[in-house]
C-alpha positions, 0 to 999 in steps of 0.5 A: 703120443702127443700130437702137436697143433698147428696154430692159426690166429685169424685177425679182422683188420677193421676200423671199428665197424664189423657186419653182423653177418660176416662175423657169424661167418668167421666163427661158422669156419671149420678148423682142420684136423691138427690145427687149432683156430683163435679169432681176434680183431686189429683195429687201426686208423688205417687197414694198413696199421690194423694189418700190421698190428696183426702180423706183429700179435701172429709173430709175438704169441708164435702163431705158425699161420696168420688168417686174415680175413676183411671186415666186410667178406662172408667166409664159406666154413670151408674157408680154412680147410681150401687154404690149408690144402693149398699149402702156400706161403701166401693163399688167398680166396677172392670175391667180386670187387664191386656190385655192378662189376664183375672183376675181382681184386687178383691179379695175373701173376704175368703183367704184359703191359708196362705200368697196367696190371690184369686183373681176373674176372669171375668167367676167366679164373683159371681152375685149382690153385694158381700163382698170381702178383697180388691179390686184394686180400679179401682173404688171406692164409700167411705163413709166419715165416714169412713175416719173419723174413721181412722188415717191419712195417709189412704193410705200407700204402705206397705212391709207385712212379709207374702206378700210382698209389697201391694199397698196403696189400700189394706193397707186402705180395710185391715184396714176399714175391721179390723174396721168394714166397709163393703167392697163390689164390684158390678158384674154390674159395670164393667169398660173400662181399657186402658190397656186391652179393651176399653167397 
């Protein structure tokens, strides 16, 4: 009997510089019984265009998942097995935002105050796998349906009434949400960020 593999393409949206230490990492992650892993790179003027290209080579070569993971973020080798496992529509890791902070980049799925959002910081993210508005896609598993499901551009940098300018990370989660799609983070993947601690 055949068995099938579930294909993963992992995308590093960049624009153009890649941290030695951060490569090694994405080749070091284990690739889960059944699925098979190819790495790539999108370059774009912006990570918004890089995204995007990344999305349309996920949907053009028929991959089933798209694993996008930023150009400066240190993935644990277990990075693909703790997204598979979540089995989402949308999972991310998540790490520290800056050095001398320590605020992440995911946002509480429920905001209580108009035109603010709450973001977790590294003492309050709650344990296992949790529903969350958005995330800043440090690390990122996206089932291709999704996109599929979407119009194109996907990912679009987006001046909001009520919150100023977004990055194109949270234009495409509102919008996967706004449809349906689960969007979730796993507490267990925390990655290495070079701009704050190297894990």
């Amino acid at each position: 009997m055949i068995m099938l593999m579930k294909r993963i393409l992992c995308i590093i949206p960049t624009n153009g510089f890649l941290n030695p230490q951060c490569v090694k990492s994405w080749y070091d992650i284990k690739v889960p019984e059944g699925y098979e892993m190819d790495i790539d790179y999108a370059v774009g003027y912006s990570v918004a265009q890089a995204r995007n290209r990344a999305a349309r080579q996920a949907l053009t070569e028929e991959y089933e998942y798209l694993l996008m993971i930023d150009s400066d973020n240190i993935a644990p080798p277990n990075t693909l097995e703790i997204l598979v496992k979540a089995d989402s529509d949308i999972a991310h890791g998540w790490c520290l935002a800056y050095a001398d902070s320590n605020l992440t980049c995911v946002l509480h799925a429920e905001q209580n105050t108009p035109g603010y959002f709450t973001v977790y910081s590294d003492k309050d993210i709650p344990d296992g796998v949790f529903d969350i508005r958005a995330s800043g896609m440090a690390c990122t598993l996206v089932k291709t349906h999704v996109f599929k499901a979407m119009k194109h551009p996907y990912f679009v940098f987006t001046e909001y009434e009520m919150w100023g300018e977004l990055g194109e990370d949270y234009y495409f989660q509102f919008n996967a949400t706004k449809l349906g799609f689960r969007n979730v983070c796993c507490k267990e993947l925390q990655l290495g960020h070079v701009k704050t601690t190297l894990i």
